[in-house]
C-alpha positions as semicolon CSV with decimal commas, in nm:
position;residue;x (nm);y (nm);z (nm)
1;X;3,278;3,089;4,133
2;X;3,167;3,338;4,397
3;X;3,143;3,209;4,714
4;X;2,761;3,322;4,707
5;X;2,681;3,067;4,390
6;X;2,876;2,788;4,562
7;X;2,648;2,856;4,906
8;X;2,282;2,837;4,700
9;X;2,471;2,520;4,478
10;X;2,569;2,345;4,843
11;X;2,202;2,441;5,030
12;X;2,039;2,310;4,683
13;X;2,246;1,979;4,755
14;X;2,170;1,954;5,089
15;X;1,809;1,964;5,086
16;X;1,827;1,762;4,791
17;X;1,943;1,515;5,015
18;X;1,697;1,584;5,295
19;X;1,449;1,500;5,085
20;X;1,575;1,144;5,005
21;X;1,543;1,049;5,391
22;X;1,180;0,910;5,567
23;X;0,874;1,175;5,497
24;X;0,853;1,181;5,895
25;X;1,181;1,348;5,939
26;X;1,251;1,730;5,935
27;X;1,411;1,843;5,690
28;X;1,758;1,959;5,711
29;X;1,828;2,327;5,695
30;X;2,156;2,441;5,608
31;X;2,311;2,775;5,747
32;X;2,640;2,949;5,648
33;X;2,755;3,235;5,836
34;X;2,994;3,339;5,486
35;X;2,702;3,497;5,336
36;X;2,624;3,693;5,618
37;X;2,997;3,811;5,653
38;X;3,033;3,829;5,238
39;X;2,719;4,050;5,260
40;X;2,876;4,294;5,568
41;X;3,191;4,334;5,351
42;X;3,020;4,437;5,063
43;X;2,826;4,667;5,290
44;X;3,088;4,847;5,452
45;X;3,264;4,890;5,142
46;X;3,015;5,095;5,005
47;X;3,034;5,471;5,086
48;X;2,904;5,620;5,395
49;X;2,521;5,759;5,369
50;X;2,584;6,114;5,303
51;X;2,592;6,374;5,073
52;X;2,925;6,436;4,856
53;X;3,096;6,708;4,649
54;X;3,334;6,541;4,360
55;X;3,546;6,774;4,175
56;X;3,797;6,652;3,901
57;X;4,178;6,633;3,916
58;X;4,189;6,996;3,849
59;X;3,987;7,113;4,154
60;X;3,648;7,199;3,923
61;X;3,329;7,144;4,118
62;X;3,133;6,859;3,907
63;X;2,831;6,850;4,133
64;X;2,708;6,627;4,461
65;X;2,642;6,281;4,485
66;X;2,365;6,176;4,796
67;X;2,420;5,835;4,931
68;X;2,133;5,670;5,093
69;X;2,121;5,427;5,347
70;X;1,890;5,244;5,191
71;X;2,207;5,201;4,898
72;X;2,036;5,437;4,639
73;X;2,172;5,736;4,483
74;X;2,088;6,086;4,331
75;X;2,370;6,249;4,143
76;X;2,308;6,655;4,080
77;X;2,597;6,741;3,861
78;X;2,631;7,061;3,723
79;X;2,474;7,123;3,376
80;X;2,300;6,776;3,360
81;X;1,999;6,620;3,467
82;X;1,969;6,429;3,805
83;X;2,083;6,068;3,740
84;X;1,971;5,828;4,017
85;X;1,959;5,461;4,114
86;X;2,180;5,165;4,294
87;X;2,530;5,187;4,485
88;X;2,676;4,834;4,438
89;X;2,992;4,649;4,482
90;X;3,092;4,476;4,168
91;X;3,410;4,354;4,162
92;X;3,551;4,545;4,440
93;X;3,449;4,833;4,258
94;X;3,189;5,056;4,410
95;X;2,927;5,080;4,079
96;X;2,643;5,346;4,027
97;X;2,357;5,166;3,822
98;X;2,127;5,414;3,735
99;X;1,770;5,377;3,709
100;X;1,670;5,325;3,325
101;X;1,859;5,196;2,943
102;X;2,226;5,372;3,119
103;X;2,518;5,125;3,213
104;X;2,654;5,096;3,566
105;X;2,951;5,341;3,631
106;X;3,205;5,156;3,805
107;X;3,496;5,317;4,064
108;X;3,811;5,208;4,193
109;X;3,824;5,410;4,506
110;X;4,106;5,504;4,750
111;X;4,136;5,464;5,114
112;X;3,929;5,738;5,321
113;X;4,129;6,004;5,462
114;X;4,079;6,179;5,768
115;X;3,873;6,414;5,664
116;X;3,635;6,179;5,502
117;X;3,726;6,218;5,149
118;X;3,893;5,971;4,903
119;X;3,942;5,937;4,573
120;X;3,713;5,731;4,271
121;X;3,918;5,624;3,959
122;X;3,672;5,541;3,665
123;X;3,718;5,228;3,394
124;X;3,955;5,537;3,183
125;X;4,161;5,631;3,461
126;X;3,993;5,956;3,513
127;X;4,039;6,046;3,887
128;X;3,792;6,215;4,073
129;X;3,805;6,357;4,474
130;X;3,501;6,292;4,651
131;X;3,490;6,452;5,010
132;X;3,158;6,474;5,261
133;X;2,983;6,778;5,180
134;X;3,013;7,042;5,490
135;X;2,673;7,024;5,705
């Protein structure tokens, strides 16, 4: 179960259990720091606010993807319509859900590299490289 489920199961348990107790008391309020720290992973897991070039395995400019801070996307690739919507970790996967009827595109993405790029293998094992576009 993820440790998120287990945290609202445990606070509905606990105040459950507050509420058995005299109505003069205060009621108990339960605080975990893991969701806090479960929420900063998934944060800095996600990609840096920025925008991107990805090319495939071959070198061939596919287009830019914008990051937002905000952890929504716009994807300009070339010959296709602007696709845009949520950045989200999903099984350690970073995930694009786009706005509308379209699945979530999930990633398996490399460690950065110096130069800010890294790569993003998709669900078929296509590869793409995805560096910071130059300012």
């Amino acid at each position: 179960m993820h440790t998120t489920g287990r945290f609202l199961i445990l606070s509905c348990a606990a105040l459950a259990l507050a509420s058995c107790g005299k109505k003069d008391e205060a009621p108990v309020v339960v605080q975990s720091d893991t969701v806090v720290a479960t929420d900063a992973a998934v944060a800095a897991a996600l990609p840096t606010a920025g925008v991107y070039e990805v090319t495939d395995a071959a070198g061939k400019k596919l287009g830019t993807s914008t990051i937002n801070a905000d952890g929504s996307f716009a994807d300009d690739m070339v010959g296709a319509k602007r696709v845009a919507g949520l950045v989200k970790m999903i099984d350690g996967k970073t995930c694009f859900d786009p706005s509308g009827k379209a699945e979530a595109e999930c990633y398996t993405d490399s460690a950065i590299a110096a130069d800010g790029s890294f790569t993003a293998t998709d669900a078929k094992g296509a590869v793409l490289t995805v560096r910071p576009k130059a300012k």
